[in-house]
Structure formats: structure tokens, C-alpha cells
TORTIVO-854550 format. One record per residue (C-alpha): residue number from 1; x, y, z; residue in three letters. Coordinates in Angstrom, 3 decimals. Layout:
N
@resi->NUM | xx->X | yy->Y | zz->Z | resn->ALA
...
//
This chain:
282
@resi->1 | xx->0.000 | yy->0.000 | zz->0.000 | resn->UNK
@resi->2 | xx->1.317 | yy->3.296 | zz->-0.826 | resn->UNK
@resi->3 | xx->0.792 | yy->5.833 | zz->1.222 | resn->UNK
@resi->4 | xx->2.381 | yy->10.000 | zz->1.084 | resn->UNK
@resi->5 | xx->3.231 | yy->12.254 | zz->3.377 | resn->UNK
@resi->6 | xx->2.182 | yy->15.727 | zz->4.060 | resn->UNK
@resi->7 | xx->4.295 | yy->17.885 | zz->6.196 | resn->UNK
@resi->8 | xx->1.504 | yy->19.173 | zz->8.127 | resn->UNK
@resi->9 | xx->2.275 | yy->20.777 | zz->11.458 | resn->UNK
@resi->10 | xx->0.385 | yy->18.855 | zz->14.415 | resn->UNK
@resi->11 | xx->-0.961 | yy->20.948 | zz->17.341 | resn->UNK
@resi->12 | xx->1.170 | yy->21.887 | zz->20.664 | resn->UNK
@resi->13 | xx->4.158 | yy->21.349 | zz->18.457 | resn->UNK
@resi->14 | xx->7.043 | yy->23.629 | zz->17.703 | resn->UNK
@resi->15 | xx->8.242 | yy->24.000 | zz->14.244 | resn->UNK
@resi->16 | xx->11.007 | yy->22.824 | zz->14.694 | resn->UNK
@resi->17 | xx->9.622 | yy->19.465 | zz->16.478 | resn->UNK
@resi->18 | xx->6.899 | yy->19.257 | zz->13.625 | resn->UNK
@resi->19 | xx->9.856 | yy->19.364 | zz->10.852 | resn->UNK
@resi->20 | xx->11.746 | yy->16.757 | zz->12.433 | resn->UNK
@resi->21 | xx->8.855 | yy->14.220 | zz->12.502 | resn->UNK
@resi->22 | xx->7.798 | yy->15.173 | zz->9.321 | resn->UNK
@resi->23 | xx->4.231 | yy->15.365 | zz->10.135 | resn->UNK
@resi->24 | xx->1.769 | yy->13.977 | zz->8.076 | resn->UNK
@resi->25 | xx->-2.065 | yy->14.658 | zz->8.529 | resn->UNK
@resi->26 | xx->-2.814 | yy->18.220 | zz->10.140 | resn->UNK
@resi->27 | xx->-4.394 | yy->18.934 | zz->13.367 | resn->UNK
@resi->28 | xx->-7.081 | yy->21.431 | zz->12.613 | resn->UNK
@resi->29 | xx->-6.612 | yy->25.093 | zz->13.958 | resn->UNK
@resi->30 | xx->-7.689 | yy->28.359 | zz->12.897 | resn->UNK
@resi->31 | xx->-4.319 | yy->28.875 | zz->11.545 | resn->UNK
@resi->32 | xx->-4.615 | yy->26.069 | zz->9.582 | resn->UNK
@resi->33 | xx->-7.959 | yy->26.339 | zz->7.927 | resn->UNK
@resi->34 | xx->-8.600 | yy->26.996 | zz->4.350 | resn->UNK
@resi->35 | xx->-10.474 | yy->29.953 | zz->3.812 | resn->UNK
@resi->36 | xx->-11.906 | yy->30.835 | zz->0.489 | resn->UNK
@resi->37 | xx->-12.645 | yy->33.955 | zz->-0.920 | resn->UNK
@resi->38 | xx->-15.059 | yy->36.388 | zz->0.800 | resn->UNK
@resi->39 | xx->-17.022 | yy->36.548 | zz->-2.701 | resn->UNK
@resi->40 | xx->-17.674 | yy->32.839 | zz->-4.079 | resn->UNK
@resi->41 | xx->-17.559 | yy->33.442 | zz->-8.163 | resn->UNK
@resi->42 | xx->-20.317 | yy->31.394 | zz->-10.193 | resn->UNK
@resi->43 | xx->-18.201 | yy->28.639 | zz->-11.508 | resn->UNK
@resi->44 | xx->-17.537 | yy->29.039 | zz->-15.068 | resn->UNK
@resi->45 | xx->-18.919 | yy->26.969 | zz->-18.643 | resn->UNK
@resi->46 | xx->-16.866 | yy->24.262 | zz->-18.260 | resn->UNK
@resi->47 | xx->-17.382 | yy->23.665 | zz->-14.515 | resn->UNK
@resi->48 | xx->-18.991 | yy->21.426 | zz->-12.826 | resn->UNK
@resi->49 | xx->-19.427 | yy->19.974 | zz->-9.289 | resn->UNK
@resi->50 | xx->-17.082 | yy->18.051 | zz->-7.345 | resn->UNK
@resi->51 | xx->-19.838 | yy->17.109 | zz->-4.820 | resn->UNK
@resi->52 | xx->-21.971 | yy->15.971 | zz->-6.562 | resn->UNK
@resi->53 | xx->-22.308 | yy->11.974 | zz->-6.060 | resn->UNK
@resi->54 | xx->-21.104 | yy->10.739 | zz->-8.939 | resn->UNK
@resi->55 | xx->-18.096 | yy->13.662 | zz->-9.125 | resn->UNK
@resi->56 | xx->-17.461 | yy->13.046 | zz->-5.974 | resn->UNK
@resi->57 | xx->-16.585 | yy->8.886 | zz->-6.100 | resn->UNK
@resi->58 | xx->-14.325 | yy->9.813 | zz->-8.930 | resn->UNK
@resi->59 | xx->-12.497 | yy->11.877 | zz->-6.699 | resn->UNK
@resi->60 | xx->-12.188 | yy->9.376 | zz->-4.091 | resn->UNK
@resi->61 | xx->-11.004 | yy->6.544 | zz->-6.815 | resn->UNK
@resi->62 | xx->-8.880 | yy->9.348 | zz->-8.278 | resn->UNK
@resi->63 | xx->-7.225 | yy->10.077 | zz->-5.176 | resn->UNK
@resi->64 | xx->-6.797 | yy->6.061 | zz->-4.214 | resn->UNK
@resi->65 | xx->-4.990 | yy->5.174 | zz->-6.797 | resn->UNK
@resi->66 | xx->-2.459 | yy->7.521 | zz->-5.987 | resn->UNK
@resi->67 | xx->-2.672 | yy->6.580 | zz->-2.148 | resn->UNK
@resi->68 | xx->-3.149 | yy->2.969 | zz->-1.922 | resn->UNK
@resi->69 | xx->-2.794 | yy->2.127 | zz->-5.487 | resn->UNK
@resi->70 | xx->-6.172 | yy->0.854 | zz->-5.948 | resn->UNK
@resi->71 | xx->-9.847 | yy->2.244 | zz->-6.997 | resn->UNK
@resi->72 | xx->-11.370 | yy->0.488 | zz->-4.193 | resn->UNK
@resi->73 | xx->-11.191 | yy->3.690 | zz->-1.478 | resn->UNK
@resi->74 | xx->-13.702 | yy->1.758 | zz->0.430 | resn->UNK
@resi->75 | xx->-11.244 | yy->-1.009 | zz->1.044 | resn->UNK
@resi->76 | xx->-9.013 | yy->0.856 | zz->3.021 | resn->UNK
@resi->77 | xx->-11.130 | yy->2.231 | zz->6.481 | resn->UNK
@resi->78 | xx->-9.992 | yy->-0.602 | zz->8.361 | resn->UNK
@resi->79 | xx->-5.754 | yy->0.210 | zz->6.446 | resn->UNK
@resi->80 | xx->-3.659 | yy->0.708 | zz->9.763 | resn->UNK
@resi->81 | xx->-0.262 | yy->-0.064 | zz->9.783 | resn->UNK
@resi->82 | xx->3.077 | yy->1.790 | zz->10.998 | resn->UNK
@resi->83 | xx->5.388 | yy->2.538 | zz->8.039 | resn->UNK
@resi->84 | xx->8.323 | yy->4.260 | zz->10.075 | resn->UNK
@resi->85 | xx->7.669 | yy->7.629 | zz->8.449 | resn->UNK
@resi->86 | xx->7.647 | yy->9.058 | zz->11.948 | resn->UNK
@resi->87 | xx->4.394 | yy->10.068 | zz->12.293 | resn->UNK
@resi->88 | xx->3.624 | yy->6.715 | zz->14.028 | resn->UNK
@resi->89 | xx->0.038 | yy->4.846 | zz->13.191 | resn->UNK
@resi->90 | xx->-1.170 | yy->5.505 | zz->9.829 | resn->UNK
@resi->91 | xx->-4.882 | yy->4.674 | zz->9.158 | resn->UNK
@resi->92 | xx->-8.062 | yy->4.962 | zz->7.577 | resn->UNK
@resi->93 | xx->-9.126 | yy->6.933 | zz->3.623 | resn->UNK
@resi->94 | xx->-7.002 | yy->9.642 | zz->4.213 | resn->UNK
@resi->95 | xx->-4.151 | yy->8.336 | zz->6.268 | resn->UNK
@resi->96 | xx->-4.866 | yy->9.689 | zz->9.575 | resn->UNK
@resi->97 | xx->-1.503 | yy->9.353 | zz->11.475 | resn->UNK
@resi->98 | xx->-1.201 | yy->8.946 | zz->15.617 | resn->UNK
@resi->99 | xx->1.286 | yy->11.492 | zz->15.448 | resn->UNK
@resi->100 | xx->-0.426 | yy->14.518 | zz->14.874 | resn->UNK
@resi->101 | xx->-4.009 | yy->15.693 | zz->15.900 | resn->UNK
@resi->102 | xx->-5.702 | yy->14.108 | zz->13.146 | resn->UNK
@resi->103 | xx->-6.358 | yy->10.395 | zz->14.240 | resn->UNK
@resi->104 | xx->-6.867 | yy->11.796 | zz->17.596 | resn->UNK
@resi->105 | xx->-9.762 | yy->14.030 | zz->16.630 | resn->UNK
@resi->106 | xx->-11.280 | yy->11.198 | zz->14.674 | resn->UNK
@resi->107 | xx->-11.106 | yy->8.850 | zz->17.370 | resn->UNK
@resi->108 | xx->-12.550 | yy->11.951 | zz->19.578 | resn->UNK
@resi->109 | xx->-16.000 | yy->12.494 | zz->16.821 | resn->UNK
@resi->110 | xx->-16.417 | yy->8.686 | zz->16.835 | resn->UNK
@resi->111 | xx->-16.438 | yy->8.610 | zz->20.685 | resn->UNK
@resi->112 | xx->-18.780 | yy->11.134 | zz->20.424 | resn->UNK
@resi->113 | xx->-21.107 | yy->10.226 | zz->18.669 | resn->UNK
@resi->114 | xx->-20.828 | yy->6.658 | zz->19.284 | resn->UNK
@resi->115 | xx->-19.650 | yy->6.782 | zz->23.215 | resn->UNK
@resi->116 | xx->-19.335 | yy->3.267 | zz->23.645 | resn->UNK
@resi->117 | xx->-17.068 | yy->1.920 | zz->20.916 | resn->UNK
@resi->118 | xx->-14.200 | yy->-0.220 | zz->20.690 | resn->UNK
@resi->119 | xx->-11.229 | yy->2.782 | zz->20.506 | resn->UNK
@resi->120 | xx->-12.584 | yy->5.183 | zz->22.989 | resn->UNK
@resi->121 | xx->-10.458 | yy->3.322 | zz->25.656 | resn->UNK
@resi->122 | xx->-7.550 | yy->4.141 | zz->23.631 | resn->UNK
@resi->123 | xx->-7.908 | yy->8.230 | zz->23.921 | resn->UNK
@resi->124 | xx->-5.716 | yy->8.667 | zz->26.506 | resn->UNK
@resi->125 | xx->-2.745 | yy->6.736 | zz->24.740 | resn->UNK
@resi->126 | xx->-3.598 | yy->8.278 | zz->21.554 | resn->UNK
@resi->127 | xx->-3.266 | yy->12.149 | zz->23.430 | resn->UNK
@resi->128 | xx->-0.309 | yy->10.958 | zz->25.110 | resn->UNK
@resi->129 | xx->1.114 | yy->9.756 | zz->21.950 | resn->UNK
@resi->130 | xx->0.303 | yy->12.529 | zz->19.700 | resn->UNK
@resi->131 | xx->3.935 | yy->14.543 | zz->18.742 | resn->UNK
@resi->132 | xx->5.635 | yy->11.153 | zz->18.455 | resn->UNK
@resi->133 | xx->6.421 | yy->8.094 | zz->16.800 | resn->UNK
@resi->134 | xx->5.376 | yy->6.121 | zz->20.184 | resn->UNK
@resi->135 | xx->3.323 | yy->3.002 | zz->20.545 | resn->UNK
@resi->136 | xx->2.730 | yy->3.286 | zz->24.151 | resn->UNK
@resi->137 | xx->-0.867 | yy->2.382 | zz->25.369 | resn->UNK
@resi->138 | xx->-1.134 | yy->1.270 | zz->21.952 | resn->UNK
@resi->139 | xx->-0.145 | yy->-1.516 | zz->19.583 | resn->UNK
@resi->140 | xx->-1.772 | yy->-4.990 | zz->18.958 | resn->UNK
@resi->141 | xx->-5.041 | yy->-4.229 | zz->21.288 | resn->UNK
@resi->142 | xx->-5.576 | yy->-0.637 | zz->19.685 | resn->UNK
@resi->143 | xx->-4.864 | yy->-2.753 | zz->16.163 | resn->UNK
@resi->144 | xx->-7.465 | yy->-5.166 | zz->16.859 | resn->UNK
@resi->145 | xx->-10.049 | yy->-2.546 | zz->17.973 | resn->UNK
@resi->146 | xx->-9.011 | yy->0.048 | zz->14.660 | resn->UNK
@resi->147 | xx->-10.258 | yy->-3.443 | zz->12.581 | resn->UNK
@resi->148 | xx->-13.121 | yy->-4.311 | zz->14.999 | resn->UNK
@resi->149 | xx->-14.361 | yy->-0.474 | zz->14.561 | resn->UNK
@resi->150 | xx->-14.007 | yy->-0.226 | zz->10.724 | resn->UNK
@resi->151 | xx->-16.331 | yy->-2.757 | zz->10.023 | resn->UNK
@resi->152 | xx->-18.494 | yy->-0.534 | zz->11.834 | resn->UNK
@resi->153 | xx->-20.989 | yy->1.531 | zz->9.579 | resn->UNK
@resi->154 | xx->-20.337 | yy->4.308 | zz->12.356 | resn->UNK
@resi->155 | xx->-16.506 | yy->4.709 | zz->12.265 | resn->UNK
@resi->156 | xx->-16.482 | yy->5.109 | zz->8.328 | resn->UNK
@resi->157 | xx->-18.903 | yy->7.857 | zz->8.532 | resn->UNK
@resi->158 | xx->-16.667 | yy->8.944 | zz->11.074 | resn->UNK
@resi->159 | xx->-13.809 | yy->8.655 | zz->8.540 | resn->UNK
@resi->160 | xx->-15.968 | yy->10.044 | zz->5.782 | resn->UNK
@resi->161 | xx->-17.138 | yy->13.205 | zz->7.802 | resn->UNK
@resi->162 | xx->-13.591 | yy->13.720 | zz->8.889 | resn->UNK
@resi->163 | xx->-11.868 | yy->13.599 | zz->5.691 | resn->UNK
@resi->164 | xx->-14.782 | yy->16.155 | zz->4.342 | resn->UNK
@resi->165 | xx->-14.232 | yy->18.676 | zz->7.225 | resn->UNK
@resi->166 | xx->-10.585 | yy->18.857 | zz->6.694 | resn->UNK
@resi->167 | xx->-10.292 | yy->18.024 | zz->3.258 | resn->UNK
@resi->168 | xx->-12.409 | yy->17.471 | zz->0.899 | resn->UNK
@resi->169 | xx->-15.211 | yy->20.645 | zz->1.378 | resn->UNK
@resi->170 | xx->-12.241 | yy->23.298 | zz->2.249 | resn->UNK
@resi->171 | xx->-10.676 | yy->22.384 | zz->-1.377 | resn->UNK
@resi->172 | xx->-13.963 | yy->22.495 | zz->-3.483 | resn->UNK
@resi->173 | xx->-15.656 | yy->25.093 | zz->-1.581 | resn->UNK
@resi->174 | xx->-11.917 | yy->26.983 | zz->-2.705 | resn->UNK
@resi->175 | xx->-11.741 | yy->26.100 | zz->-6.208 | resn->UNK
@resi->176 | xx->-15.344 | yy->27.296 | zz->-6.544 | resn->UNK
@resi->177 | xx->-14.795 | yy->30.831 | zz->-5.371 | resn->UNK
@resi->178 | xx->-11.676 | yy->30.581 | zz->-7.936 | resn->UNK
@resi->179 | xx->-14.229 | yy->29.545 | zz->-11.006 | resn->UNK
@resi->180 | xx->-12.904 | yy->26.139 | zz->-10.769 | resn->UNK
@resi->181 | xx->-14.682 | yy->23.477 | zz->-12.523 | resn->UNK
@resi->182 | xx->-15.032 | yy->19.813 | zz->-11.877 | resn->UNK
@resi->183 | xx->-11.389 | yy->19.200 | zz->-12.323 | resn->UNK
@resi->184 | xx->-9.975 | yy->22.182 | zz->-10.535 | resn->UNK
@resi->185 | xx->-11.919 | yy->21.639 | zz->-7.728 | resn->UNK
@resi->186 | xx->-10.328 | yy->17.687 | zz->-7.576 | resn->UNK
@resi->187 | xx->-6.801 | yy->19.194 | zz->-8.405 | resn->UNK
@resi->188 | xx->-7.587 | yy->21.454 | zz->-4.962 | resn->UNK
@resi->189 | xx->-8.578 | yy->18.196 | zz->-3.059 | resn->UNK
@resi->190 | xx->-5.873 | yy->16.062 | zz->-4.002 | resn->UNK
@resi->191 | xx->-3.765 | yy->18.879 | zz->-3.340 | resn->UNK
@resi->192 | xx->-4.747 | yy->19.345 | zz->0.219 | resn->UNK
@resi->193 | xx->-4.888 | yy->15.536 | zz->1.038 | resn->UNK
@resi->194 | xx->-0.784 | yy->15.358 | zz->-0.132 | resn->UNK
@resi->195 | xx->0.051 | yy->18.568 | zz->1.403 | resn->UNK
@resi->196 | xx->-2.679 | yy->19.848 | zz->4.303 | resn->UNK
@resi->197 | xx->-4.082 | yy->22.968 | zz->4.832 | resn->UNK
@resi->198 | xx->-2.442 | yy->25.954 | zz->5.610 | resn->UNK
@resi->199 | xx->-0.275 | yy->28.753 | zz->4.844 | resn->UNK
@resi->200 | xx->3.204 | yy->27.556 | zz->4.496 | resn->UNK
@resi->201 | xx->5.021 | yy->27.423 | zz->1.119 | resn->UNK
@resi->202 | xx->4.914 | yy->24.106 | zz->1.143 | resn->UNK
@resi->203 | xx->0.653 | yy->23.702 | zz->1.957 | resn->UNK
@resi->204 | xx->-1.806 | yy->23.749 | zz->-0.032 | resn->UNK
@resi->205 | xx->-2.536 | yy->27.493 | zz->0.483 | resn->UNK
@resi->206 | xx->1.056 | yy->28.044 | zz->-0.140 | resn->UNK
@resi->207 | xx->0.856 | yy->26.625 | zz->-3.398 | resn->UNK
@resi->208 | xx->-2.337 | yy->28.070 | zz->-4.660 | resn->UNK
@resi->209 | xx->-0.828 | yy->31.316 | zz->-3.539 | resn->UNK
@resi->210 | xx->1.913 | yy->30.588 | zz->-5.969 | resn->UNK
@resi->211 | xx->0.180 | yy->29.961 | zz->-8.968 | resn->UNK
@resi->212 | xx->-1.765 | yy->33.019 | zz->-8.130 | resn->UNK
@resi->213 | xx->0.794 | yy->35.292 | zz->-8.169 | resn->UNK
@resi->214 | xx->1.765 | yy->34.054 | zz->-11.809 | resn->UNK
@resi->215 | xx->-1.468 | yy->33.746 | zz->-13.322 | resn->UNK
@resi->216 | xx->-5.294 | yy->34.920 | zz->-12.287 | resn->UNK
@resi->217 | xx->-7.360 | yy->32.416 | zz->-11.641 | resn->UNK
@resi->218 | xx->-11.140 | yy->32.057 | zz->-13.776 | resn->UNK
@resi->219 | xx->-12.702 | yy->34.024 | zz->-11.258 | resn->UNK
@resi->220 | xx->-10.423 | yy->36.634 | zz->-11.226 | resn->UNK
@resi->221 | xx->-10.729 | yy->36.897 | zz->-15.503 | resn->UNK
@resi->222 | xx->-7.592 | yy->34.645 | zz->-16.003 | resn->UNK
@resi->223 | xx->-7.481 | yy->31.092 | zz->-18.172 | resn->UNK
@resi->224 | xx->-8.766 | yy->28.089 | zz->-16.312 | resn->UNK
@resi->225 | xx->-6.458 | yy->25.667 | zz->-17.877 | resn->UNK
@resi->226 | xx->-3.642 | yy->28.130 | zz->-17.886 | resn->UNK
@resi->227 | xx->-4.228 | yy->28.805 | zz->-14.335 | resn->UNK
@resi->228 | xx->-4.242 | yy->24.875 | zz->-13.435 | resn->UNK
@resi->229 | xx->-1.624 | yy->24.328 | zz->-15.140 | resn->UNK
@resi->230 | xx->0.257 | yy->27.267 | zz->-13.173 | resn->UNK
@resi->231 | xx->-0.799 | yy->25.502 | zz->-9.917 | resn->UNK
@resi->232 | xx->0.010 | yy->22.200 | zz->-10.963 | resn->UNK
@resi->233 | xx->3.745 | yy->22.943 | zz->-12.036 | resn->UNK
@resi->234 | xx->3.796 | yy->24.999 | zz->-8.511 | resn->UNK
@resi->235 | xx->2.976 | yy->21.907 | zz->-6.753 | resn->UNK
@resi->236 | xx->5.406 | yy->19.959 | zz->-8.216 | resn->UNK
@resi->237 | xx->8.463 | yy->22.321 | zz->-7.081 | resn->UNK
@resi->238 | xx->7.088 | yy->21.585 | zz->-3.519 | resn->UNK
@resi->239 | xx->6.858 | yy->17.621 | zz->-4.208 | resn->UNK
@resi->240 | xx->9.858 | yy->17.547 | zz->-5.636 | resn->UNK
@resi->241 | xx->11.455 | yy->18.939 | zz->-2.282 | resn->UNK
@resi->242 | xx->10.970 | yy->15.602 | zz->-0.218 | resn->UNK
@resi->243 | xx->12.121 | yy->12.467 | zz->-1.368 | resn->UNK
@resi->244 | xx->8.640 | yy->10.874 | zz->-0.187 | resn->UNK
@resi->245 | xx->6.678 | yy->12.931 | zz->-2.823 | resn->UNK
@resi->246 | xx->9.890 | yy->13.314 | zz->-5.554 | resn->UNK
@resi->247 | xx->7.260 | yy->10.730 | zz->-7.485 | resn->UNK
@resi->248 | xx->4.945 | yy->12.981 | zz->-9.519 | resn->UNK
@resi->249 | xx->3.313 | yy->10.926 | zz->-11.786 | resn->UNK
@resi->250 | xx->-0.353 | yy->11.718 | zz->-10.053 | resn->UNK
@resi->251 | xx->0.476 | yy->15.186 | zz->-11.520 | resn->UNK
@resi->252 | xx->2.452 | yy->14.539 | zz->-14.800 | resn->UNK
@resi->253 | xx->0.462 | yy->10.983 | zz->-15.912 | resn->UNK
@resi->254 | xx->-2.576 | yy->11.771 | zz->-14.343 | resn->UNK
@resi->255 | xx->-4.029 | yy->15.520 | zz->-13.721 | resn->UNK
@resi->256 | xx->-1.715 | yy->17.153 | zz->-16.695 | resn->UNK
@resi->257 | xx->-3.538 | yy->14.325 | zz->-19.041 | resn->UNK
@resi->258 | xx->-7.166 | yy->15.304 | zz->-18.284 | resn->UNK
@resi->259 | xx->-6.136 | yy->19.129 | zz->-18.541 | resn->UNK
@resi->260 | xx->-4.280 | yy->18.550 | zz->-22.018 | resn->UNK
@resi->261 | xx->-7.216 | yy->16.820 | zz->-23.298 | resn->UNK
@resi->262 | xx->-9.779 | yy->19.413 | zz->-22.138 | resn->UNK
@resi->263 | xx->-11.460 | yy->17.577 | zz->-19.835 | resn->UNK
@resi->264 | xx->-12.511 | yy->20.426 | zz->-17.122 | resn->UNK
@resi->265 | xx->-15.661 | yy->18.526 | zz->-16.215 | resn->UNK
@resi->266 | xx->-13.968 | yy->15.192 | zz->-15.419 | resn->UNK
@resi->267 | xx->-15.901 | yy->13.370 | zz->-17.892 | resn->UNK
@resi->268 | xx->-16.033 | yy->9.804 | zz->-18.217 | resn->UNK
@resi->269 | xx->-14.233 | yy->7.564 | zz->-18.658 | resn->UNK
@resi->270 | xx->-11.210 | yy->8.377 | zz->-17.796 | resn->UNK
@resi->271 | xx->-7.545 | yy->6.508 | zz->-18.174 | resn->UNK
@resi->272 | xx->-4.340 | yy->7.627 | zz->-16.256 | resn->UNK
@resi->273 | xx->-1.514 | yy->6.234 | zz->-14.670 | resn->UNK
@resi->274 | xx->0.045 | yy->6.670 | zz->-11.197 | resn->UNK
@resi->275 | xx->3.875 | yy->4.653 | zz->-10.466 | resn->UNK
@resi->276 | xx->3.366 | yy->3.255 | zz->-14.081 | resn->UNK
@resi->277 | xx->0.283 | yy->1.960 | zz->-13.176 | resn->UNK
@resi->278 | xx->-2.732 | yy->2.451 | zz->-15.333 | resn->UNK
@resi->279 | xx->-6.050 | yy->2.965 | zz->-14.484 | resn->UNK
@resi->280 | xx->-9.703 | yy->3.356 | zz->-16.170 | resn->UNK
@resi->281 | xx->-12.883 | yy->4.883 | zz->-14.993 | resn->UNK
@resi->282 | xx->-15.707 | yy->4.111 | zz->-17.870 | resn->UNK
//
């Protein structure tokens, strides 16, 4: 399974400490929130909506087969494993990681709304934890209860609303007020699941802020494929900066294909390839 890493700072952390681990999977603060323009522009012709059911599956296969190298997103809420990025435990459809806030606060909206499920026990171990690469309080038990819980239907909607808060709705919700259509707004989202949220160079707001400064976006009266393709070869210049996203095929073999053949709306079907991989949506 392959997973990335997004150097995400976690909270209570220094820079300097968050740097060091590499964090992947952002704890949410106000600092780290995306915040879209004040004025959300009509999205333009060849828009499109990203949330829309069937859009929105075809970001979440999209996005998979750069992540776990498979379609099947749905196959991976019960993925936990530790591969010694770090960032400790990584788990779940977006890779929420032990080491930063992020697995904590799902663990914390599952125990609340569902009070009396397998991985509440675990919250202390998981706050104690959180800032490190450390099992403690943790390993085979809190495995078996992470598999016990995502065959729950409750813990993937936890996932699912999760991944939407911090993810998924900041990026669209973005790429609208830019006059992003379908595929903008899923260039945004897979964007933000690689790099977080945020204002950093290296985050998603850092990069958008970028491409801005080169080109306007649609809503601003600039080209929408000349302003995705300004974001996408901003991106790149940050991926290529850690070895663990030097790999940017799910730009160059994957995004960069539906924008050179027009495809704004994400129209099916769709063939790309991530790692050499190829892949088809009909």
C-alpha cells in the first residue's frame, strides 16, 4: 500500500519538532484552515461539481490510486499499519496518522457520537502519543479494535465526515470561489490531502498562492487551464522537495492528461496512470 506524506504541522508542536517528525495529517486550527474567498464566483462553462455523487466517487477513486494504489477507497477504512515515516500509526481513507491531531480528533468524533465503541479506551494513549512516533498504550489491542471499529458503519462515517471537514469541502468550496470546474476543484482536493491545509510554502494554500501570483485564476478573468496548469507545475516544485513525494506521476500521468485533453468537467471515462500503473474509470 502506498501511502504520502504531508508535512503538516500537528498541534502543541514547535516548528522545529513538527519538521523533524515530518508530520503527516494536520491537526485542525484556525491557523490552519482553508479559507476561500469572501465573494464565491459562479463557476464558469466548463465547470462542474465536485460534490456531486457521482463527481465526488471519482475523486475518491482518483485520489486512491495515488494513495493505496487501488480504486477500491472503500477497502481501506480498516488500512492501519506503521510505516516508520515518523508520524507513528497511519490509518483509515485519508491516512490519519497517531502522530499529529488528526487520528486523535477522529477517534474523539467517533467517541462522540458513538460513546461506547471499541477505541474510545484508547484516547488517553492516543493524546499521550500525539507529537511522536510512540506506541505506548497502543499496539496490537488498539490494532485489533481500529479493525473491529471499521467494520463498523459508524466509524467510516466517522472517517468520511472527517476527511470532508478537513479536506475534501475546504478544497472544493476553494476552487469554486476561484471559477474552478469539476477538475480544478479535484486538483484542490488532491492537493490538500498530499500537502494539508495551511499557509506555508509548502501547503496547499502556499501553493495556490503561488500559482496566483503568476497567473489569475477564472474568477479573477484569467485562463482556467492556464491557471491549473500554473498551480500544478507549482505543486510539483514543492513535491519535488521531499524524497517521499519526488514521485509525480499523479500530476504529470494523471491531472496534466485530463487538462491537455480538455477535460474540465472530469468526464467519463477516464484513463491515467500513477507509479506506471494504469487505471480506467468508464
Amino acid at each position: 500500500m502506498r501511502k504520502t506524506l504531508r508535512p503538516v504541522l500537528a498541534a502543541g508542536l514547535t516548528a522545529a519538532s513538527a519538521l523533524a517528525l515530518g508530520l503527516c495529517g494536520p491537526a485542525i486550527s484556525a491557523a490552519d484552515t482553508v479559507h476561500p474567498l469572501a465573494a464565491t464566483a459562479s463557476v464558469r462553462d466548463s465547470g462542474g461539481d465536485l460534490s456531486s455523487p457521482e463527481k465526488k466517487e471519482i475523486a475518491m477513486e482518483l485520489v486512491s490510486s495515488a494513495e493505496n494504489s487501488s480504486l477500491d477507497w472503500k477497502a481501506q477504512y480498516g488500512y492501519l499499519e506503521d510505516i516508520g515515516d515518523g508520524r507513528g500509526y497511519t490509518g483509515g481513507i485519508v491516512g490519519f496518522c497517531s502522530g499529529t491531531g488528526d487520528l486523535l480528533d477522529l477517534v474523539r468524533a467517533y467517541t462522540a457520537a458513538v460513546p461506547d465503541n471499541p477505541l474510545a479506551k484508547f484516547l488517553p494513549a492516543l493524546e499521550k502519543v500525539n507529537g511522536s512516533d510512540s506506541h505506548e498504550g497502543l499496539g496490537a489491542a488498539f490494532e485489533d479494535a481500529w479493525a473491529q471499529a471499521a467494520g463498523t458503519g459508524e466509524f467510516q462515517q466517522a472517517q468520511n465526515d472527517e476527511r470532508d471537514r478537513v479536506y475534501f469541502d475546504p478544497a472544493v468550496e476553494q476552487a469554486k470561489a476561484d471559477g474552478l470546474g469539476a477538475l480544478g476543484q479535484f486538483v484542490y482536493y488532491d492537493a490538500i490531502v498530499m500537502h494539508g491545509p495551511g499557509d506555508s510554502p509548502d501547503s496547499f494554500g502556499g501553493i495556490r498562492e503561488t500559482a496566483t501570483q503568476k497567473v489569475e485564476t477564472p474568477a479573477q478573468g484569467g485562463d482556467e487551464t492556464a491557471y491549473l496548469r500554473a498551480f500544478l507545475d507549482a505543486r510539483k516544485v514543492i513535491m519535488k522537495q521531499e524524497e517521499a513525494h519526488a514521485d509525480t506521476s499523479r500530476v504529470d500521468t494523471e491531472q496534466l492528461v485530463f487538462l491537455d485533453e480538455g477535460n474540465l468537467d472530469l468526464h467519463t471515462p477516464l484513463k491515467w496512470k500513477v507509479y506506471g500503473d494504469p487505471y480506467e474509470i468508464s
